[in-house]
C-alpha positions in Angstrom: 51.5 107.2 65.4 54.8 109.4 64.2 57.7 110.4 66.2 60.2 112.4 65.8 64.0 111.4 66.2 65.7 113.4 68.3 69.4 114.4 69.1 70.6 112.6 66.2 74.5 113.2 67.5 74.0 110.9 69.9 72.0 108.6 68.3 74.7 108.0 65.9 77.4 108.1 69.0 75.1 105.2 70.8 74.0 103.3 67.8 77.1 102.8 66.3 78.5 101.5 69.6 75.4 99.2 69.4 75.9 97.9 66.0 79.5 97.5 67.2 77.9 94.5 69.1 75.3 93.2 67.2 75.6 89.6 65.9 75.4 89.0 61.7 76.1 85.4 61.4 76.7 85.2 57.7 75.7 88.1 55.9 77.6 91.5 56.5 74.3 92.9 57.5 73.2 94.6 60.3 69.3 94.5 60.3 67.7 97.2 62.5 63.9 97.7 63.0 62.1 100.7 63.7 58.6 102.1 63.6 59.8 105.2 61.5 58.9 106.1 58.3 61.8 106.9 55.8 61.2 110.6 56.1 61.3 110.1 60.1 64.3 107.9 60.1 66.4 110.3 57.6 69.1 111.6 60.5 69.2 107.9 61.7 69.8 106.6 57.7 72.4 109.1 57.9 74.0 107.0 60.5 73.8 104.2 58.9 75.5 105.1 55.8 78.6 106.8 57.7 78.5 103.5 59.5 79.2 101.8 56.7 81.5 104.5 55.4 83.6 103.6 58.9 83.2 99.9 58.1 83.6 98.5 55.1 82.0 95.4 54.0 79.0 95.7 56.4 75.4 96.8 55.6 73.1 98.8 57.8 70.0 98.0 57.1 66.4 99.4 57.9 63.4 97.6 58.4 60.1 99.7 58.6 56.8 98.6 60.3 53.8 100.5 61.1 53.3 101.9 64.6 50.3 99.9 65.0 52.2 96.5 63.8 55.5 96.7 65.7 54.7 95.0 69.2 53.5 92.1 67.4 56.0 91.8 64.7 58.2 91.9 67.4 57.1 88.7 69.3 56.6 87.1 65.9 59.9 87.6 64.6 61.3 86.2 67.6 59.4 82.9 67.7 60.0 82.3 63.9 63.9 83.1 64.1 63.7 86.2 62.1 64.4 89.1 64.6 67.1 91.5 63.3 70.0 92.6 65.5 68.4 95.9 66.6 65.1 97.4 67.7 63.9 100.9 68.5 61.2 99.9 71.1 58.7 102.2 72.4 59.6 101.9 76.1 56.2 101.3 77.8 57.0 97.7 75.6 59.9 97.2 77.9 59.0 95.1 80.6 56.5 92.8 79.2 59.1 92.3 76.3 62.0 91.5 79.2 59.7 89.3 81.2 59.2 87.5 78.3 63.1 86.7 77.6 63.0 88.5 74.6 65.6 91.4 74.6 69.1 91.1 75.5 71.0 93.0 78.2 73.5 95.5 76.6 77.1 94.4 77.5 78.8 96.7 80.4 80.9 98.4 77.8 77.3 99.7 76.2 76.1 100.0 79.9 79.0 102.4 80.9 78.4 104.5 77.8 74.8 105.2 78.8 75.3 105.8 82.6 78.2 108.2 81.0 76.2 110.0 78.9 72.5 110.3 80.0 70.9 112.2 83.1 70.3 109.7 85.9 66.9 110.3 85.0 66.8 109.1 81.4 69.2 106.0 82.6 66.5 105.4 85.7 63.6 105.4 83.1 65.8 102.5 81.3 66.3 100.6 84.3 63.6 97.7 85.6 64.8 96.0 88.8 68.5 97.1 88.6 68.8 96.2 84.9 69.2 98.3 81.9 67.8 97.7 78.8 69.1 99.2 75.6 70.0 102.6 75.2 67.4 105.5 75.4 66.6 107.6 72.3 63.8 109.2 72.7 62.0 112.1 75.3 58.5 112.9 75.2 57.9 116.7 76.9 54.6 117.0 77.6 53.6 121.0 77.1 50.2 123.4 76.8 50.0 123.5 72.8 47.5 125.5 71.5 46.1 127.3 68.2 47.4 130.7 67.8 44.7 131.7 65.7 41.3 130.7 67.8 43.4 132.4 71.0 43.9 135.3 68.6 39.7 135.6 68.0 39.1 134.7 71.6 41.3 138.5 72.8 44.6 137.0 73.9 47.4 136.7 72.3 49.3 135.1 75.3 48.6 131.6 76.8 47.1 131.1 79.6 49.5 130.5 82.6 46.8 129.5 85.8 44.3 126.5 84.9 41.7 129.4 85.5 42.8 131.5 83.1 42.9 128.5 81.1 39.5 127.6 81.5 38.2 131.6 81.1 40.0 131.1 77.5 38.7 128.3 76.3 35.0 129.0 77.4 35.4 132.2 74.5 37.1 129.7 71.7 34.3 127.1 72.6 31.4 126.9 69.6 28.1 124.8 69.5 26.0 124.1 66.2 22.4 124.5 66.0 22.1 121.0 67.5 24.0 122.1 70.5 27.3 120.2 70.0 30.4 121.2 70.1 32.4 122.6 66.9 35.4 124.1 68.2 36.6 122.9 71.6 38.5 125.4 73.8 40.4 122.5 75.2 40.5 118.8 74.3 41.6 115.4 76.0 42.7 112.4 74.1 40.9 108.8 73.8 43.1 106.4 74.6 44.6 105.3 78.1 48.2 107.2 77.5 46.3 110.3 76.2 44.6 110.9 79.5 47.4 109.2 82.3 50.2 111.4 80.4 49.0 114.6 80.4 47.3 113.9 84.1 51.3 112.9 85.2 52.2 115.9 83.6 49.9 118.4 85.9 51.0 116.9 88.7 54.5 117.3 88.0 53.9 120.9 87.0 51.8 121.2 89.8 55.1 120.4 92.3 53.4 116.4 93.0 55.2 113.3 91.6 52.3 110.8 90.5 54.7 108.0 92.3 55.9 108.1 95.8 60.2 108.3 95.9 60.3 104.7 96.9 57.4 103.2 93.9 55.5 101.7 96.2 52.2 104.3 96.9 51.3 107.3 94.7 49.4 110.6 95.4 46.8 110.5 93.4 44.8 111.4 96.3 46.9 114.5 97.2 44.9 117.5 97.2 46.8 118.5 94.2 45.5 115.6 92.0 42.0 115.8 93.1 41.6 119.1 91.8 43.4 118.5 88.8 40.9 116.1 88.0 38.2 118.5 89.1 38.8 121.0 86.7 39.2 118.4 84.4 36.0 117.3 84.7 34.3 120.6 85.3 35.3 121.5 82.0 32.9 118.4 80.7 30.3 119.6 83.0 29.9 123.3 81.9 30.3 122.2 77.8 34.0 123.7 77.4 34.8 120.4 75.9 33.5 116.7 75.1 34.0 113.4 73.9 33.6 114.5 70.5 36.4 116.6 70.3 39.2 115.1 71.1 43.1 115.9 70.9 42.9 114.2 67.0 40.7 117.9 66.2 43.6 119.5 66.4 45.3 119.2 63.2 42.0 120.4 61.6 41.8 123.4 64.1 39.3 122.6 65.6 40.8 122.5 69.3 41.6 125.6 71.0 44.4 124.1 73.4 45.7 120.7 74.5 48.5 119.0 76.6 51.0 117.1 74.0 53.9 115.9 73.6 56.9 117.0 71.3 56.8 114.4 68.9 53.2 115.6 67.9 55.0 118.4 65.6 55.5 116.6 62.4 51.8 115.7 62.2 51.1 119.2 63.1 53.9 120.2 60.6 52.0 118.1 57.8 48.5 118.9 58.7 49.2 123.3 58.5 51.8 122.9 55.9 53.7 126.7 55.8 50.8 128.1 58.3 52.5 125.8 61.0 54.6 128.7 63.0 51.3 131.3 62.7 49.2 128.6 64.0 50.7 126.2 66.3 52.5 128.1 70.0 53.9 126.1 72.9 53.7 127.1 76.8 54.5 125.5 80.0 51.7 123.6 81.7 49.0 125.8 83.6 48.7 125.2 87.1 47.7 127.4 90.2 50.5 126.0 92.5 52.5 129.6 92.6 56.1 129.4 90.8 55.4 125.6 90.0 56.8 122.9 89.7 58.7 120.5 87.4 58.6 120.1 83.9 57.4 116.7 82.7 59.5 114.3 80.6 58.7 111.0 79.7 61.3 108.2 77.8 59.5 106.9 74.9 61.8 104.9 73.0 65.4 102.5 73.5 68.0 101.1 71.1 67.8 97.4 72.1 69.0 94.0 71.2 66.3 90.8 70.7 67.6 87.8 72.5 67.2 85.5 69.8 69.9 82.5 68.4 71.3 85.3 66.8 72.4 87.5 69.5 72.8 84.5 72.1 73.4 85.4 75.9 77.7 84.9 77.0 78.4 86.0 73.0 81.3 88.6 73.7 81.1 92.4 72.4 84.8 91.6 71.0 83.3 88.6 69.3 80.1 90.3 68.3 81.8 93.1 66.5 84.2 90.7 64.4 81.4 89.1 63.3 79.6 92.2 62.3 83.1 93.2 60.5 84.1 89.7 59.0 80.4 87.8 58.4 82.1 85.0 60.7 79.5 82.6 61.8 78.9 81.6 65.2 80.5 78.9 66.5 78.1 75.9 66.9 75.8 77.6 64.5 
């Protein structure tokens, strides 16, 4: 999976107050780990290096592991000692990684940077029980996305804005082969778990309907709203507007007429249409037949955060955390 990085002024504003705290026992080194690819991490390596620039001596340095490999590098770094001072975690890993006493708490000067700086809403999507963990970096907005071109053939030129509308578009995009499967889909759904719960989260929100009640305790998935989100949903199964053969991963060969996505979707898009990208690839807001609508839907995807591990031991100061980063000090006792 690829992501984007996003607002890299503050990533550099919140990650160098991070790696203002993060413990390098001996070596002037600051080890951060990320799922990014070198291409993806550029604006954040650009951080790094004026980092260093700020702080002579010390060593930013990035550790890359494929999407698919980072939970569980993770949870083995930490049980063999090798964890590095900073991870960007993708934030449904969060709690399980917390219950398991593997991530530090960042230290209240870190804390009153993020409540400073962040929407409540990006700092309540960091919080579990009261605490919050690391700093956020990341926001997935989930949108319509859909292929200019197969719009273009089917007599619109504008995207639909009512599911209905939706659903008359993507019946003329559809295509069958002689066996009577489908070719192109009008519309596509994902595979996994997170392909179908985000972009069913994201109807209800633009359909005026939280998924969650205010107090986290009940939902309303059975609100009249999200019964017939999933009833169009599944009509579109039903009537052979789309199936389980196409799925969301057709689009970067356009085969898929429209999809809900998120942002960080673009560079694969970006990659896979090369300079045909801007003709090809549109954006809307998410259809729904709820009048004006409702809210748009953001998700937090990712968090700077520290490993709890010998090297970043709970009580060490931030005072004593950046000297060490500055000096190579070792820990006392270590």
């Amino acid at each position: 999976m690829t992501r984007r990085l996003m607002g890299a002024l503050g990533a550099c504003s919140a990650l160098g107050l991070l790696a203002s705290v993060a413990v390098a026992q001996e070596a002037k080194t600051i080890q951060v780990a990320t799922h990014y690819t070198e291409e993806q991490a550029a604006p954040l390596l650009e951080c790094f290096r004026a980092y260093e620039a700020e702080h002579p001596g010390v060593t930013v340095e990035h550790q890359q592991t494929a999407y698919g490999d980072f939970l569980q590098t993770i949870l083995t770094s930490r049980v063999g000692g090798t964890a590095p001072d900073i991870y960007n975690v993708y934030s449904v890993w969060v709690p399980q990684l917390a219950a398991a006493g593997t991530l530090e708490a960042p230290p209240q000067e870190m804390a009153d940077f993020i409540t400073q700086n962040y929407s409540p809403a990006t700092v309540g999507a960091a919080t579990i029980g009261g605490q919050l963990w690391g700093v956020p970096t990341e926001l997935s907005v989930y949108a319509l996305v859909y292929n200019r071109k197969l719009l273009e053939a089917a007599g619109t030129t504008e995207p639909p804005k009512t599911w209905a509308e939706l659903r008359e578009i993507a019946q003329k995009i559809t295509r069958t082969n002689d066996q009577g499967n489908i070719d192109v889909g009008g519309y596509a759904y994902g595979t996994s778990v997170a392909e179908g719960v985000h972009p069913l989260y994201s109807q209800m929100f633009a359909a005026g309907v939280a998924p969650f009640a205010e107090d986290g305790r009940s939902t309303n998935l059975t609100s009249p709203q999200a019964v017939k989100i999933l009833g169009d949903q599944a009509a579109l199964f039903a009537d052979g507007i789309t199936s389980n053969a196409i799925t969301t991963d057709n689009f970067a060969s356009g085969a898929v007429g429209m999809q809900i996505s998120a942002n960080w979707n673009k560079f694969g898009w970006q990659e896979a249409f090369g300079d045909q990208f801007a003709d090809t690839v549109g954006v809307a807001p998410i259809p729904h037949d709820e009048g004006p609508g409702g809210r748009c839907s953001i998700r937090s995807s990712g968090r700077w955060i520290r490993p709890r591990t010998p090297r970043t031991r709970p009580g060490t100061s931030c005072a004593t955390s950046a000297r060490r980063a500055r000096t190579g000090s070792p820990a006392r006792g270590g």
